[in-house]
N, C-alpha and C positions, 0 to 999 in steps of 0.2 A: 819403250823408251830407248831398246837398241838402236834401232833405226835413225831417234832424234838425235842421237849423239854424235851421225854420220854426219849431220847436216852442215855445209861451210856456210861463210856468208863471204861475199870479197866484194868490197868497197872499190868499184871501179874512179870514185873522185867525182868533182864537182863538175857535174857533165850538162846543166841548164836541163834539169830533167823536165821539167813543164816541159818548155821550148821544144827539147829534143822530142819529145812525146809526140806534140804537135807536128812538127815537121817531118812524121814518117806518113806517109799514106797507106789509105785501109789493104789498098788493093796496088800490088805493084808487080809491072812483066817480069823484073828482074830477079823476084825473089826476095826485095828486101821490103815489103810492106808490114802492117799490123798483123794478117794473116798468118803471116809466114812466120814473124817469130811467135806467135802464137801458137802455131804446129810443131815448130822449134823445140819450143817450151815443152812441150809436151811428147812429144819423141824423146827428148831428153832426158824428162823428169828434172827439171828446174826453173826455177823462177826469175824474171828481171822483175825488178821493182824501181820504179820512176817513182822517187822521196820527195817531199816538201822541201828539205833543203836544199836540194838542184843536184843529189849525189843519188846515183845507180847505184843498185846492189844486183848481184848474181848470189842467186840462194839455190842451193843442191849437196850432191853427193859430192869428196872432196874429188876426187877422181874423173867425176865431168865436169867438174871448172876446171879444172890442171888440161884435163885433154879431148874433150869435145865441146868446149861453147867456142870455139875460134870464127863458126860462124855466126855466132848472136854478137859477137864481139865486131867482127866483119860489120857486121848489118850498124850496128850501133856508134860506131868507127867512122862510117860511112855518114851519117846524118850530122853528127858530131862535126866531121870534117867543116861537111858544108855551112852547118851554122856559125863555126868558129875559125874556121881553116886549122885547126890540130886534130892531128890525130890522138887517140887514147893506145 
């Protein structure tokens, strides 16, 4: 239960999670594919979750949301951009 107590959750906001989901590809040169925040994910030890209500969540340790998801954010900033033109 120690462990679960670490866990953040941070409500990135109504980022068209369907949509956003869809418009990342499996496989991408640049690093920002499905793949990648999937090894992301996991190098990390933390979760993005793409919600039924159109809002991302970043689930982990408080201490890598604060200072290492700046590239899941990156990557997710990036897609976000293009389907909406804002950035998060």
């Amino acid at each position: 239960t120690s462990a679960l107590k670490k866990v953040e959750v941070e409500d990135l906001g109504n980022m068209d999670a369907a949509d956003l989901w869809s418009s990342i590809p499996t496989e991408d040169a640049a690093g920002r594919g499905k793949q990648d925040l999937q090894k992301i994910e996991k190098e990390l030890n933390v979760k993005v979750c793409f919600c039924d209500d159109s809002h991302i969540l970043l689930v982990g340790a408080k201490a890598k949301l604060q200072k290492k998801c700046f590239v899941i954010r990156n990557l997710l900033s990036h897609y976000h951009w293009r389907l909406s033109g804002k950035d998060v």
